[in-house]
ChimeraX commands (.cxc) that place a marker at each C-alpha (Angstrom):
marker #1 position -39.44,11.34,-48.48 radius 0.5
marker #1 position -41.95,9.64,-46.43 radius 0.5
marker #1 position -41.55,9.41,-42.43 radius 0.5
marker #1 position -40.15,6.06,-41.06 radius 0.5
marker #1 position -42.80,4.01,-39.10 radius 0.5
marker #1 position -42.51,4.16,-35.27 radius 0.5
marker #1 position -42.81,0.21,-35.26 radius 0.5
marker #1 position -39.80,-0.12,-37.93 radius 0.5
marker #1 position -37.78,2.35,-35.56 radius 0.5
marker #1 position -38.49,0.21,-32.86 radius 0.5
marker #1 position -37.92,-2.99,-34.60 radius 0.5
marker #1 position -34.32,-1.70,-35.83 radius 0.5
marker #1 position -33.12,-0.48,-32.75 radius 0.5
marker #1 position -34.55,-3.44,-30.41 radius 0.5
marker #1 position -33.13,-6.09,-33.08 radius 0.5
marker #1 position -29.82,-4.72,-33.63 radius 0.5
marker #1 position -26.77,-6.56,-32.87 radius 0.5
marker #1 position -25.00,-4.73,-29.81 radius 0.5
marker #1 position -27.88,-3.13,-29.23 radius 0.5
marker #1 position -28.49,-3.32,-25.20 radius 0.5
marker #1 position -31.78,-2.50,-22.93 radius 0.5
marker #1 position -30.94,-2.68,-18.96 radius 0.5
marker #1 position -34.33,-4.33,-17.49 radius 0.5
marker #1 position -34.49,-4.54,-13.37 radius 0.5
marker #1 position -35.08,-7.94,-12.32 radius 0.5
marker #1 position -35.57,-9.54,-9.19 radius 0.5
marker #1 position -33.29,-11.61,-6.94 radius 0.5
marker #1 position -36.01,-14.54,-7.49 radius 0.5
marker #1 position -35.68,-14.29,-11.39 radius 0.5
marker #1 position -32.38,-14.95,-11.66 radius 0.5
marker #1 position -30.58,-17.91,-12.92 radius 0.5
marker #1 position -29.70,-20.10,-9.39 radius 0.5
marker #1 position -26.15,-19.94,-10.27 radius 0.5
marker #1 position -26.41,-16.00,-10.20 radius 0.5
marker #1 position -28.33,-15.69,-7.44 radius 0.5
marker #1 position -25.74,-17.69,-5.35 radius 0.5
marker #1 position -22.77,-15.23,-5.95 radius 0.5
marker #1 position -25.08,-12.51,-5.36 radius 0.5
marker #1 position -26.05,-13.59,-1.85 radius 0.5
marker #1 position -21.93,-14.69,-1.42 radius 0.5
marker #1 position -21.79,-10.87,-2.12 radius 0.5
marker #1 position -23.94,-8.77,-0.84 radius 0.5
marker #1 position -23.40,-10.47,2.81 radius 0.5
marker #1 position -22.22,-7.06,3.88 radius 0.5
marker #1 position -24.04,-4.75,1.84 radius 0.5
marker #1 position -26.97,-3.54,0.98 radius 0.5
marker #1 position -28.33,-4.20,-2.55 radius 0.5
marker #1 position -29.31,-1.45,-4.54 radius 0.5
marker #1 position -30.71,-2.89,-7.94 radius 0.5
marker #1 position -30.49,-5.76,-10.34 radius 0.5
marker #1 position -30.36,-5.54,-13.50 radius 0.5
marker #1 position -30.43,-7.69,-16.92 radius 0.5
marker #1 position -28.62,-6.61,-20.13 radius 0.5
marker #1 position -28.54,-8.38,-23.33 radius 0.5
marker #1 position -25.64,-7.17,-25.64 radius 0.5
marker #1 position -24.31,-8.82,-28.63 radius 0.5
marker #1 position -26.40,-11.95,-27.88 radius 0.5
marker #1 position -24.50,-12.44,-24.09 radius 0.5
marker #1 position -26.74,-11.95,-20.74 radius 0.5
marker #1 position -25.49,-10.19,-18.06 radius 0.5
marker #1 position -26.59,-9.24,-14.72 radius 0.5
marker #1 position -25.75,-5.94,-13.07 radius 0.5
marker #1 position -26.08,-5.97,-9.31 radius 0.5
marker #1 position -25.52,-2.47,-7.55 radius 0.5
marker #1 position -24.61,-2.62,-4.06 radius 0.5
marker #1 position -23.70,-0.38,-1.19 radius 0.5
marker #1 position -20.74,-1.34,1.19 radius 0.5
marker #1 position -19.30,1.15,4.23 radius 0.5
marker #1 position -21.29,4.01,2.49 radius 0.5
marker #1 position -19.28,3.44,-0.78 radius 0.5
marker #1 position -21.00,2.05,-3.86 radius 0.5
marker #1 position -19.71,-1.62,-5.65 radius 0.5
marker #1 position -21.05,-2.89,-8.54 radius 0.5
marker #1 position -20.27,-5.90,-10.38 radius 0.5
marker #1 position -21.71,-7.82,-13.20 radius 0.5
marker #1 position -22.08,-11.33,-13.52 radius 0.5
marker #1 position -22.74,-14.02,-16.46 radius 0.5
marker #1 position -25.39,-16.62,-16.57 radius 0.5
marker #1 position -22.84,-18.90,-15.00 radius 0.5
marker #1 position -22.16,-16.90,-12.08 radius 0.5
marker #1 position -19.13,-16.09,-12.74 radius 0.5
marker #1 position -18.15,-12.04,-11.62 radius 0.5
marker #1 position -16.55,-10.28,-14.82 radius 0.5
marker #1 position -16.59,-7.22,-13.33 radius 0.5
marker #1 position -16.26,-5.24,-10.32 radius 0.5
marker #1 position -16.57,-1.26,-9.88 radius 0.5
marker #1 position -15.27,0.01,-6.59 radius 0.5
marker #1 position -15.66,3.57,-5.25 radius 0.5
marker #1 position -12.32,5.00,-3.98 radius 0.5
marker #1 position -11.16,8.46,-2.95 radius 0.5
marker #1 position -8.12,9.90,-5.19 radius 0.5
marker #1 position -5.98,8.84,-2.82 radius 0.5
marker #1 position -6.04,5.56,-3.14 radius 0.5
marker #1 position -5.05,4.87,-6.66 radius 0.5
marker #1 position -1.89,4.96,-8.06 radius 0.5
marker #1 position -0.42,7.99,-8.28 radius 0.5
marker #1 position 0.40,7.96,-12.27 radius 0.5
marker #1 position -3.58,7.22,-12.58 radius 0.5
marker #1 position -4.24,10.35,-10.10 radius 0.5
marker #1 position -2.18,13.10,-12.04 radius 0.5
marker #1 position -4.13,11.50,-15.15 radius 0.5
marker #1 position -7.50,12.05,-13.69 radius 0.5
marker #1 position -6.54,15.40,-11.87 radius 0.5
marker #1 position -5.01,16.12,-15.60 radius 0.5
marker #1 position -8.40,15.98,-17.30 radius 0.5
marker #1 position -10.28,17.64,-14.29 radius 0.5
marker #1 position -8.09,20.50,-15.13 radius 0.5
marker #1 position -10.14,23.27,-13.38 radius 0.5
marker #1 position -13.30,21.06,-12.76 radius 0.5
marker #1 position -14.11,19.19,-10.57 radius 0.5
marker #1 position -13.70,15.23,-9.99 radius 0.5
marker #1 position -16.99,13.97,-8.43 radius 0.5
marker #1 position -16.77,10.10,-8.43 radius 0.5
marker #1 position -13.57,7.68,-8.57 radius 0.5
marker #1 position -14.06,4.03,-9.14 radius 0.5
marker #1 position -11.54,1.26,-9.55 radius 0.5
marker #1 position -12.51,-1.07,-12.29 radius 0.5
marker #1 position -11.72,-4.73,-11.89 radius 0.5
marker #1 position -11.96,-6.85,-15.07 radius 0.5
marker #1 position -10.19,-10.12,-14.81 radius 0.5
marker #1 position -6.62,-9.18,-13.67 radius 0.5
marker #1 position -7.00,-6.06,-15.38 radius 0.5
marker #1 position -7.35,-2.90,-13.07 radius 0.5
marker #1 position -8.44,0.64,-14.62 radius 0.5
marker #1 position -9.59,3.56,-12.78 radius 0.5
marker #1 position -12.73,5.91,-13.65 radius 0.5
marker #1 position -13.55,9.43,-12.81 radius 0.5
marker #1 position -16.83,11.42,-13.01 radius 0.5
marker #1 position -15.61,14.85,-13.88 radius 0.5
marker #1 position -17.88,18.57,-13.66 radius 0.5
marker #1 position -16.82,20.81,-16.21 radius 0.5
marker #1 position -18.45,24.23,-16.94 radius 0.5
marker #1 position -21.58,22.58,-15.55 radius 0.5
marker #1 position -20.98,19.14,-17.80 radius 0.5
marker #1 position -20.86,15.84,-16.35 radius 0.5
marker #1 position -18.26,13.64,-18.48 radius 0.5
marker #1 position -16.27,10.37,-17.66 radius 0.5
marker #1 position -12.94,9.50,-17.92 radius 0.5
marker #1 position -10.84,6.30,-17.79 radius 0.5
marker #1 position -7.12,5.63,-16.86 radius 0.5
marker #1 position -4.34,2.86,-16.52 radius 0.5
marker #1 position -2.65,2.18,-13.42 radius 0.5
marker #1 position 0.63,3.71,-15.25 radius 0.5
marker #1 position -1.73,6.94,-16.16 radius 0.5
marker #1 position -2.18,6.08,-19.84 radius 0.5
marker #1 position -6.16,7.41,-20.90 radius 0.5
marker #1 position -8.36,4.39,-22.02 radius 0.5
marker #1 position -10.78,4.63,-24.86 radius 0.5
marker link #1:1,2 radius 0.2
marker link #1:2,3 radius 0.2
marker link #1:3,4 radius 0.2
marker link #1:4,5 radius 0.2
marker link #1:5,6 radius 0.2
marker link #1:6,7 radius 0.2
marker link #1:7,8 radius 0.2
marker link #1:8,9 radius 0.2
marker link #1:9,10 radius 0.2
marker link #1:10,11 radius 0.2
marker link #1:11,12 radius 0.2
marker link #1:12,13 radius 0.2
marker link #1:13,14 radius 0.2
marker link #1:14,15 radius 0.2
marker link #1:15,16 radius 0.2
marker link #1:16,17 radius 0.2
marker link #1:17,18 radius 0.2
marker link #1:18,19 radius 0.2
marker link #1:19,20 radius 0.2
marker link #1:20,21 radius 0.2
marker link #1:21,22 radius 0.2
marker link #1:22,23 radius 0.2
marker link #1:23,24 radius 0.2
marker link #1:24,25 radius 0.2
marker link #1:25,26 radius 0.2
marker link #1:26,27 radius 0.2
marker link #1:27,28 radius 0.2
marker link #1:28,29 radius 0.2
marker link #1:29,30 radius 0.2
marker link #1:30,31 radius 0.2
marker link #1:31,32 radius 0.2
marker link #1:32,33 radius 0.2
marker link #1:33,34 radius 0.2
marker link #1:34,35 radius 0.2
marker link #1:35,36 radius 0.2
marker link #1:36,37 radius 0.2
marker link #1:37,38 radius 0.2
marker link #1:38,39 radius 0.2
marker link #1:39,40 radius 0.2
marker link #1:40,41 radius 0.2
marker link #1:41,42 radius 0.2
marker link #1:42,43 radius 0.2
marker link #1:43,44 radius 0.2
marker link #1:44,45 radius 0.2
marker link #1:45,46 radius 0.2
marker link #1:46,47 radius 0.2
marker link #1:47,48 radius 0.2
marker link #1:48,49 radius 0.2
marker link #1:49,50 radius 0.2
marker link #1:50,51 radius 0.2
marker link #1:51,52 radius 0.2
marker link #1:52,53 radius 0.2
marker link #1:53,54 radius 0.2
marker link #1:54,55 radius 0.2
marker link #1:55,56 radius 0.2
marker link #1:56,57 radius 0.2
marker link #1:57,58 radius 0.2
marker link #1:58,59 radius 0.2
marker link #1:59,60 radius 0.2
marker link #1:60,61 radius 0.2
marker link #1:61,62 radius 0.2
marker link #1:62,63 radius 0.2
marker link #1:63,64 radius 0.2
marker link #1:64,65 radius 0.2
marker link #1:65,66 radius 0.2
marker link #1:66,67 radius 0.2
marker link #1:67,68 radius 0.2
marker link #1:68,69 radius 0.2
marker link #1:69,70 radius 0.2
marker link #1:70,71 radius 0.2
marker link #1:71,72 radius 0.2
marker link #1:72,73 radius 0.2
marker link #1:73,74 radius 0.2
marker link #1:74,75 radius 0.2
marker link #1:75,76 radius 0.2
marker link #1:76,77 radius 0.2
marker link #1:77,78 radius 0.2
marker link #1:78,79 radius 0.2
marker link #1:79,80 radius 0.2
marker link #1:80,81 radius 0.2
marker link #1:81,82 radius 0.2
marker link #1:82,83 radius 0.2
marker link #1:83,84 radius 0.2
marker link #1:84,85 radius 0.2
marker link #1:85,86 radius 0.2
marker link #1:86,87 radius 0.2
marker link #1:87,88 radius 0.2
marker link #1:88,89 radius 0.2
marker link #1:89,90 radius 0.2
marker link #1:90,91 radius 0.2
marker link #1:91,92 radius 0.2
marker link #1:92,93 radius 0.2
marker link #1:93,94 radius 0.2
marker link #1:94,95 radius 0.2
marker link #1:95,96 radius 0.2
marker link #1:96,97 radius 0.2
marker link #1:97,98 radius 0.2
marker link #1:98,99 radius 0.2
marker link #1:99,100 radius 0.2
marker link #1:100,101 radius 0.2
marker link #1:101,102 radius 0.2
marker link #1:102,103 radius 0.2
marker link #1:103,104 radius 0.2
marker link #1:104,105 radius 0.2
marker link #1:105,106 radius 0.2
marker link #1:106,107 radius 0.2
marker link #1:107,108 radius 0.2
marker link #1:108,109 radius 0.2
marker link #1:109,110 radius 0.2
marker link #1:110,111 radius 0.2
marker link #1:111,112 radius 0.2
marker link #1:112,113 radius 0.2
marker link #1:113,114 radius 0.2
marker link #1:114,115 radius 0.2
marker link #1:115,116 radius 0.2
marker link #1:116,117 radius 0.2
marker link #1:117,118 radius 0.2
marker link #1:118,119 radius 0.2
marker link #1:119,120 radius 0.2
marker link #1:120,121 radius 0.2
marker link #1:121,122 radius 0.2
marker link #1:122,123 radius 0.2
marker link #1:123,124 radius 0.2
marker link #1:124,125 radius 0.2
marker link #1:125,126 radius 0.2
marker link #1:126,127 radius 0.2
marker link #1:127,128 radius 0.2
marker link #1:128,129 radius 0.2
marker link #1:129,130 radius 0.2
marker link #1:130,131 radius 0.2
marker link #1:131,132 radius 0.2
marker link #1:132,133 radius 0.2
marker link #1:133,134 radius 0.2
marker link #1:134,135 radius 0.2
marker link #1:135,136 radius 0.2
marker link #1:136,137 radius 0.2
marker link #1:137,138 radius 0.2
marker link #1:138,139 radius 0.2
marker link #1:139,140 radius 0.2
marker link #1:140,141 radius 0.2
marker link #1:141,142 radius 0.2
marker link #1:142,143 radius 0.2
marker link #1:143,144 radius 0.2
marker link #1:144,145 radius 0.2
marker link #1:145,146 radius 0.2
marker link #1:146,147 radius 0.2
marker link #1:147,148 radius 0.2
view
């Protein structure tokens, strides 16, 4: 069996559908409809990053923020519109079916990050758990149900 060329590897991977490559971009590259909810945004925060995705043929924009020493991320379509919004919170501050969920999968690990997850009207929370030395992720309903 002969090796695969690196190009055709490339060429596969780059022009697959789904297939998604974050690229930082600058504030000044960005569509003028973008770039006015990121200033509405970021009027009391600091701006980490930018970013540009292209998945399954849609653009997106990924800006990474800073606000009261918590991070906020959202990402935005070529229209400006804000799909989503990623909020650090402490365990406290979620609901508490969502908290025994998260502590649930922690188990005897330990829960590094919490982040509310804002998509439409549609509110999930996220956890960065430590495991045996393993980073892993999980997601949870308000009502504590585990997300795919």
């Amino acid at each position: 069996m002969k090796p695969v060329p690196m190009s055709v590897c490339i060429a596969v991977l780059t022009l697959s559908p789904g297939f998604g490559a974050e690229k930082k971009v600058k504030m000044k590259d960005l569509p003028t409809a973008v770039q006015k909810t990121v200033q509405e945004q970021i009027k009391s925060a600091q701006l980490k990053g930018i970013s540009k995705e292209v998945e399954n043929g849609k653009t997106m924009y990924e800006v990474e923020t800073v606000v009261n020493g918590r991070s906020r991320d959202f990402v935005i379509d070529t229209a400006g519109t804000i799909v989503e919004v990623e909020d650090e919170v402490t365990l406290d501050r979620i609901p508490a079916p969502a908290k025994a969920a998260i502590e649930k999968s922690a188990g005897s690990g330990k829960i590094i990050k919490v982040e509310s997850v804002t998509k439409g009207t549609t509110v999930t929370y996220e956890a960065e758990l430590l495991k045996a030395g393993k980073k892993s992720e999980v997601a949870v309903a308000a009502d504590g149900t585990v997300q795919k």
